[in-house]
C-alpha positions as CSV (number, residue, x, y, z in Angstrom):
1,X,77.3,103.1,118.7
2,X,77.8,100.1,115.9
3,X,73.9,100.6,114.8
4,X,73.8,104.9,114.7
5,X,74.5,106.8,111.6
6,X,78.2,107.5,113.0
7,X,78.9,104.2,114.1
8,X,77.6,102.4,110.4
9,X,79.7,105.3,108.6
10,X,83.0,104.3,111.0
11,X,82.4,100.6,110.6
12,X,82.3,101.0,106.4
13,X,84.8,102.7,106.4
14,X,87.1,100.8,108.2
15,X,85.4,97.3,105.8
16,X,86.4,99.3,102.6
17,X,90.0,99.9,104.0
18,X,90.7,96.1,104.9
19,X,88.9,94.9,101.4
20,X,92.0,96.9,99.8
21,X,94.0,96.1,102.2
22,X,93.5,92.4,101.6
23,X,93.2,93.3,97.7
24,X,96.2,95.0,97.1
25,X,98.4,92.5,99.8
26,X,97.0,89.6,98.2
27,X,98.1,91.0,94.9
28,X,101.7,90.9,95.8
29,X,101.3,88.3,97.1
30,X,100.8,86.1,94.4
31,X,102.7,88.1,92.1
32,X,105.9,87.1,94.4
33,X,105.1,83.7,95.1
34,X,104.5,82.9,91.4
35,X,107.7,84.3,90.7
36,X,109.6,82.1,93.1
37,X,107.0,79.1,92.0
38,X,108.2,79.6,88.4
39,X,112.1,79.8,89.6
40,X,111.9,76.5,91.1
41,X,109.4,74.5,89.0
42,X,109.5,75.1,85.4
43,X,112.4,73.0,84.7
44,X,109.8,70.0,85.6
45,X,107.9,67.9,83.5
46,X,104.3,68.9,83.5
47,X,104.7,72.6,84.4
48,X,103.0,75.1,82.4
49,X,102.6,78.7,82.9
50,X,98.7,77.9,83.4
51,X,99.4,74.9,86.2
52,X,102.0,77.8,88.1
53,X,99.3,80.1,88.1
54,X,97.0,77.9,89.6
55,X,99.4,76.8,92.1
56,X,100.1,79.5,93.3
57,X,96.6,81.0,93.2
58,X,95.7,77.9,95.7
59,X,98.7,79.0,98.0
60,X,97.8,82.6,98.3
61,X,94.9,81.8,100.8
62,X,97.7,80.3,103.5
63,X,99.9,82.8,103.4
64,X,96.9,85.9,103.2
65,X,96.3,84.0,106.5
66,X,99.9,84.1,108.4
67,X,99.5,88.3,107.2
68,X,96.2,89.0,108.2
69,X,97.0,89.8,111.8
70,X,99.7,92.2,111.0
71,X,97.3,93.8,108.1
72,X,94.7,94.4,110.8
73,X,97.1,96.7,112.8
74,X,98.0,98.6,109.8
75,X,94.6,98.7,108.8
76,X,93.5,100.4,112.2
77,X,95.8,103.0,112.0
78,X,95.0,103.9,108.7
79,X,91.1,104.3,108.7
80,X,92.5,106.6,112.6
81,X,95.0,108.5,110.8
82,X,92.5,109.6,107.4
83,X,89.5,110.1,110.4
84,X,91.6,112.5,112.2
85,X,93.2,114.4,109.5
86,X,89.4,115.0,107.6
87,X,89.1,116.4,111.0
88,X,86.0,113.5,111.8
89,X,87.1,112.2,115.1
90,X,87.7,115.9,116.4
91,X,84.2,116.6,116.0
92,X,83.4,112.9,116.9
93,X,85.3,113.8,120.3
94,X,83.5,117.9,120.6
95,X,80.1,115.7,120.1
96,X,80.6,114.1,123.5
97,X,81.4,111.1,122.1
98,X,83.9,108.7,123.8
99,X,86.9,106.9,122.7
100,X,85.1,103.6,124.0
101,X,82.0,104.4,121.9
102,X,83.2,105.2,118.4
103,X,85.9,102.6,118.2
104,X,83.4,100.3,119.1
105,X,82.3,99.8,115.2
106,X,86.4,99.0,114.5
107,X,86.6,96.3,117.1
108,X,82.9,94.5,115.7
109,X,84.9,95.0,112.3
110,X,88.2,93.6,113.6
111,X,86.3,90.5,115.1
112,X,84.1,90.1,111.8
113,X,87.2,89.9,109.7
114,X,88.7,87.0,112.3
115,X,85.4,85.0,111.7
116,X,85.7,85.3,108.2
117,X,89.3,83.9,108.0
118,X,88.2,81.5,110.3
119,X,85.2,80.4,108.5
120,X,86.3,81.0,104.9
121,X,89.9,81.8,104.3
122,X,91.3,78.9,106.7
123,X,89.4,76.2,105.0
124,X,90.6,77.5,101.0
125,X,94.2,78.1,103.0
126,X,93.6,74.1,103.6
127,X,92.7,72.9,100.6
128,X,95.0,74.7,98.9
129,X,98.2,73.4,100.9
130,X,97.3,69.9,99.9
131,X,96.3,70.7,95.9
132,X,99.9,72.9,95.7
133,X,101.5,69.8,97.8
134,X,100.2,67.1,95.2
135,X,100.8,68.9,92.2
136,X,104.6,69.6,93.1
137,X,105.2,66.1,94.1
138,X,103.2,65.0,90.7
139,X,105.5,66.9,89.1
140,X,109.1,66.0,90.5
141,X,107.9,62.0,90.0
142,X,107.4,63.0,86.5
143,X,110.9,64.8,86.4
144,X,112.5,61.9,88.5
145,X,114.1,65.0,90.5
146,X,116.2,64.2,94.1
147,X,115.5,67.0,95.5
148,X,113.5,66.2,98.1
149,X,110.2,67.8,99.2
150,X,109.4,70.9,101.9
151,X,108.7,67.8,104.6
152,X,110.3,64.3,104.5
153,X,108.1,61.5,106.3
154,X,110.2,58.8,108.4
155,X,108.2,55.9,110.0
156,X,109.7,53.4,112.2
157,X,107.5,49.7,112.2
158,X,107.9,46.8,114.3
159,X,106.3,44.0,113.0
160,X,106.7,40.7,114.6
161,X,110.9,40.2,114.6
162,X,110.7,43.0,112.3
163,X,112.4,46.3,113.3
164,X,112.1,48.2,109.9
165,X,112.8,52.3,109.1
166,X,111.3,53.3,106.1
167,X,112.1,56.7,104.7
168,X,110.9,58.6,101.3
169,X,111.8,62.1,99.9
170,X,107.7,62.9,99.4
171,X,104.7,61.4,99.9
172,X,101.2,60.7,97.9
173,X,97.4,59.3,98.4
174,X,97.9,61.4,102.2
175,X,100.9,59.0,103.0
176,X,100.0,55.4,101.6
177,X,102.1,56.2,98.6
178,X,105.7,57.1,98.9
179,X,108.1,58.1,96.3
180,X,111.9,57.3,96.5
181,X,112.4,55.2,99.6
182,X,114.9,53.5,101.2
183,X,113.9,51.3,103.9
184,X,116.2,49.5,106.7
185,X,116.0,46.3,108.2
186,X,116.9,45.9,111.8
187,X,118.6,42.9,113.7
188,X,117.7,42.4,117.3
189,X,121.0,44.2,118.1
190,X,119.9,47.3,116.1
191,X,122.5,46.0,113.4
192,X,121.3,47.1,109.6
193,X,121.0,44.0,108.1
194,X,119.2,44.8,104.6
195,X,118.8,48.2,102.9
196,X,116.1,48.8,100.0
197,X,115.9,51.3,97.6
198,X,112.9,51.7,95.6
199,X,111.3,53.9,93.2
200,X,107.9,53.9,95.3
201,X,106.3,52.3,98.3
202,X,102.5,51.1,98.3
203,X,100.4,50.8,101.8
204,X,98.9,47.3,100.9
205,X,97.3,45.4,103.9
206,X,100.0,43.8,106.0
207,X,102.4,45.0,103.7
208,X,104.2,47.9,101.9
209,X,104.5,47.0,97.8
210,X,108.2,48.2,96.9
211,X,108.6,49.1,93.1
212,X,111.8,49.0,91.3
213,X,113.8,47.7,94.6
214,X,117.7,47.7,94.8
215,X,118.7,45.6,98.0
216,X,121.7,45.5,99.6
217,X,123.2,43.4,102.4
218,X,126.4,43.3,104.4
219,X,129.0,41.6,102.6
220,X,127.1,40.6,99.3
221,X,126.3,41.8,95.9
222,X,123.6,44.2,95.4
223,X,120.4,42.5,94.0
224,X,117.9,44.5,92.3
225,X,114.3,43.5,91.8
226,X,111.0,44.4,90.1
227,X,109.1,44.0,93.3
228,X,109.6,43.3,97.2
229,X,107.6,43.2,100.3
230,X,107.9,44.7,103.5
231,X,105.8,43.0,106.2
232,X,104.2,45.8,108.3
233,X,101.3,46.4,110.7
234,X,100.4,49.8,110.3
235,X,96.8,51.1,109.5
236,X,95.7,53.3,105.9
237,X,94.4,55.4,109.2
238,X,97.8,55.7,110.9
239,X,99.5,56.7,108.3
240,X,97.3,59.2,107.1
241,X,96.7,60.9,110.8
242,X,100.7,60.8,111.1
243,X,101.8,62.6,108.1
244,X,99.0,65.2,108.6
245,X,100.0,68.7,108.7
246,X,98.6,71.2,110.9
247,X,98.5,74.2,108.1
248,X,96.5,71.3,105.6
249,X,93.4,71.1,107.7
250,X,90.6,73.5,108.1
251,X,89.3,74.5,111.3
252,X,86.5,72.7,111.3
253,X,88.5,69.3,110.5
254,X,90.6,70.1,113.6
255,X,88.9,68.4,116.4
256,X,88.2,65.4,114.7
257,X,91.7,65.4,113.6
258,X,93.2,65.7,117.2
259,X,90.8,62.6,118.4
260,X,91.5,60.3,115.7
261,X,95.4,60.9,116.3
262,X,95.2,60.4,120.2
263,X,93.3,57.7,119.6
264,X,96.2,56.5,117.8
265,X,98.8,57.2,120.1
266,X,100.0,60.2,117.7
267,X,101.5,63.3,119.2
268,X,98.6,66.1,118.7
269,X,100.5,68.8,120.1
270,X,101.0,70.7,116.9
271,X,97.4,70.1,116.0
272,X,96.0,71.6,119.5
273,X,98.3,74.6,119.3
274,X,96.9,75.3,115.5
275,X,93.4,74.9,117.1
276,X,94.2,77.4,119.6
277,X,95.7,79.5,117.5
278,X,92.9,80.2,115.1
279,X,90.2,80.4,117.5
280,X,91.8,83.3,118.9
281,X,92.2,85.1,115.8
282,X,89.4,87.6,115.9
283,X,90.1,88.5,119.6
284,X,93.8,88.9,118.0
285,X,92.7,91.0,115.8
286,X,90.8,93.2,118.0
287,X,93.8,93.1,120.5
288,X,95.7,94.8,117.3
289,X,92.8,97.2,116.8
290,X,93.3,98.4,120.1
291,X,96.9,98.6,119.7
292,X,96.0,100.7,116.5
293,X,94.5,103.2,118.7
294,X,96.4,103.9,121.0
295,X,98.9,105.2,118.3
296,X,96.5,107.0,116.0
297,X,94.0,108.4,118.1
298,X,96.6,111.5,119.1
299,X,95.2,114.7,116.4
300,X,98.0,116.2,114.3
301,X,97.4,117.0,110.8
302,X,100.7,116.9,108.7
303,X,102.9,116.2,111.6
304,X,102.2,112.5,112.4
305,X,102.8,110.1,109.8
306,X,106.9,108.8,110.8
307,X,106.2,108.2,114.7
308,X,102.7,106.4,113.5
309,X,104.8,104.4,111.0
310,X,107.7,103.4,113.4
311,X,105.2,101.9,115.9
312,X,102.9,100.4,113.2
313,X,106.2,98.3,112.2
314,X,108.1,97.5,115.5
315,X,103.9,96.1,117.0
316,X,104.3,94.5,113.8
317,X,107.1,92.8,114.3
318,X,106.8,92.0,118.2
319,X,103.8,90.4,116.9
320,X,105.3,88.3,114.2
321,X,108.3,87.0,116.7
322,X,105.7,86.2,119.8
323,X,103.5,84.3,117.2
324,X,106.0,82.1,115.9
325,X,107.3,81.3,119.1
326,X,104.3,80.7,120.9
327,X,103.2,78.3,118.2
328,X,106.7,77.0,117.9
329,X,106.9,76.3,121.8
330,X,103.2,74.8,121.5
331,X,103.7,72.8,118.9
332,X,107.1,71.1,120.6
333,X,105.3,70.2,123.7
334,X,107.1,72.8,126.1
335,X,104.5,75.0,126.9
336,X,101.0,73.6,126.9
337,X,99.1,74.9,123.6
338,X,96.4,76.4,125.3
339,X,98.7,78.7,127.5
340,X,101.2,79.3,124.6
341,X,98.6,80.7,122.1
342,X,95.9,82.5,124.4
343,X,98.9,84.3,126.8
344,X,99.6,86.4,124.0
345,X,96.6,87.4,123.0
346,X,95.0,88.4,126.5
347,X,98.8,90.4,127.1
348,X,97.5,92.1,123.7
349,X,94.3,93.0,124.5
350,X,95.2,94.1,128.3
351,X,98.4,96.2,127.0
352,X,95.9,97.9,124.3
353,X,93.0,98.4,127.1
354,X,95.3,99.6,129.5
355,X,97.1,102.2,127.2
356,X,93.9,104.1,126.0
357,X,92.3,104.5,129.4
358,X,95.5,106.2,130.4
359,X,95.7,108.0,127.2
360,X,91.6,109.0,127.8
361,X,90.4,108.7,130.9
362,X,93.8,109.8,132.7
């Protein structure tokens, strides 16, 4: 059906709707975020008007990505609803053709957009997260702000008689830099027996290089110093493959990723699941075509627009809620990532499979 005249006229069609879809969502996207960007950062040194654009510009790609399953169910129904009320599927259906054959050029769409996420918006959603990430933490060294960063790295070392917690409010140079830190130093009894508070922490080898260090002991006077060491035997590699995030690496970093960090010892769990999770995208999406279907395909010419609308929003947001607890489940460890993300999607697919041979073939 996808290479007839019919089945290239459905399948454009249903491409033009998800380009301005994806336009016009995008759009408000970054018209949002930029506001809330300019809300929180232009009280800091270095922001410009110019750098917040650009920012946010690098951050739309990540969250275009978290909608895009959602947008593909509302797309569905809308390329359904305008076929069927220009009268196109009725004759479509009066033709002899079946449901099974002209939806077919909507699911090769569906899956075509999923590639394309996965092989081009996932990997600018990547880079992005970690350009936005480095700018704002550029910019609240520069302001000296408190306020600490959207994820706070803790790292526990034992080195020799060492038993040392080092803490910072945000990180640089993917971890080997950190900015305000306090470390503590532990007795064999787990007492605190020194506390250091420094501007910045350097990953030097065998060593972290404190900067601007205020130390503190039990029962003395604070000391404060230029410089101090802390004697550790973690790896540039450790460090890096620790602190990574699972939404700043691209798809095609995520293997890789997962291996080093077992390799390491490093709890991958939130990697796999992120794995999972995008390689199932384009059979999401055509899971959410189907779904589209099986709400749109009914004919009615003025009359159908609110009961299309409820069940656009309430698939919607069953699907948001089962997403983020699948991924939050997977990423914690208590449901194996391969089971957490994939169960949803082949319940999807079933429920829309199920619903439109009963709706079609009785």
């Amino acid at each position: 059906m996808i290479f007839t005249t019919l089945g290239r006229y459905f399948f454009r069609r249903y491409i033009i709707t998800a380009l301005w879809f994806l336009l016009g969502v995008g759009a408000i996207i970054f018209l949002a975020d930029f506001s809330e960007t300019s809300r929180r950062m232009s009280g800091f040194n270095g922001y410009t008007v110019s750098a917040g654009l650009a920012m946010t510009a690098m951050r739309v790609p990540l969250i275009l990505q978290q909608t895009i399953p959602t947008l593909s169910l509302f797309i569905g129904m809308t390329v359904l609803i305008a076929l069927n009320r220009r009268y196109e599927l009725v004759v479509t259906r009066a033709a002899g053709i079946s449901v099974w054959q002209f939806i077919s050029p909507f699911v090769v769409g569906a899956f075509l957009i999923g590639l394309a996420t996965l092989l081009v918006i996932n990997p600018l959603a990547a880079w992005g997260q970690r350009e936005s990430a480095s700018m704002e933490a550029s910019w609240r060294e520069a302001s000296n702000r408190s306020r600490a960063s959207a994820f706070i790295p803790w790292i526990r070392q034992i080195s020799g008689d060492d038993d040392t917690v080092i803490g910072a409010k945000s990180y640089q140079e993917k971890g080997t830099l950190l900015v305000d830190v306090v470390a503590f130093q532990f007795d064999k009894d787990g007492r605190v027996i020194l506390r250091q508070d420094a501007k910045t922490a350097k990953l030097e080898d065998g060593y972290w290089l404190l900067n601007e260090v205020l130390e503190n002991r039990p029962g003395e006077i604070p000391v404060r110093r230029e410089t101090a060491q802390v004697r550790t035997n973690l790896k540039r590699e450790y460090i890096q493959e620790s602190l990574a995030q699972p939404d700043t690496v691209a798809f095609f970093d995520l293997s890789r990723k997962i291996e080093v960090s077992k390799s390491f010892g490093i709890p991958t769990k939130a990697l796999e699941t992120q794995y999972h999770s995008l390689l199932s995208l384009p059979i999401l999406l055509v899971a959410m075509t189907l779904i589209a279907a099986t709400v749109s395909l009914k004919f009615s010419r003025f009359a159908q627009s609110r009961s299309v609308i409820l069940g656009g929003i309430v698939s919607g947001f069953v699907l948001y809620v089962v997403t983020v607890l699948v991924k939050a489940f997977g990423s914690s460890g208590a449901i194996p990532p391969f089971v957490a993300v994939w169960i949803p999607v082949i319940v999807a697919t079933a429920l829309g499979t199920t619903i439109l041979l009963h709706q079609e073939d009785g």
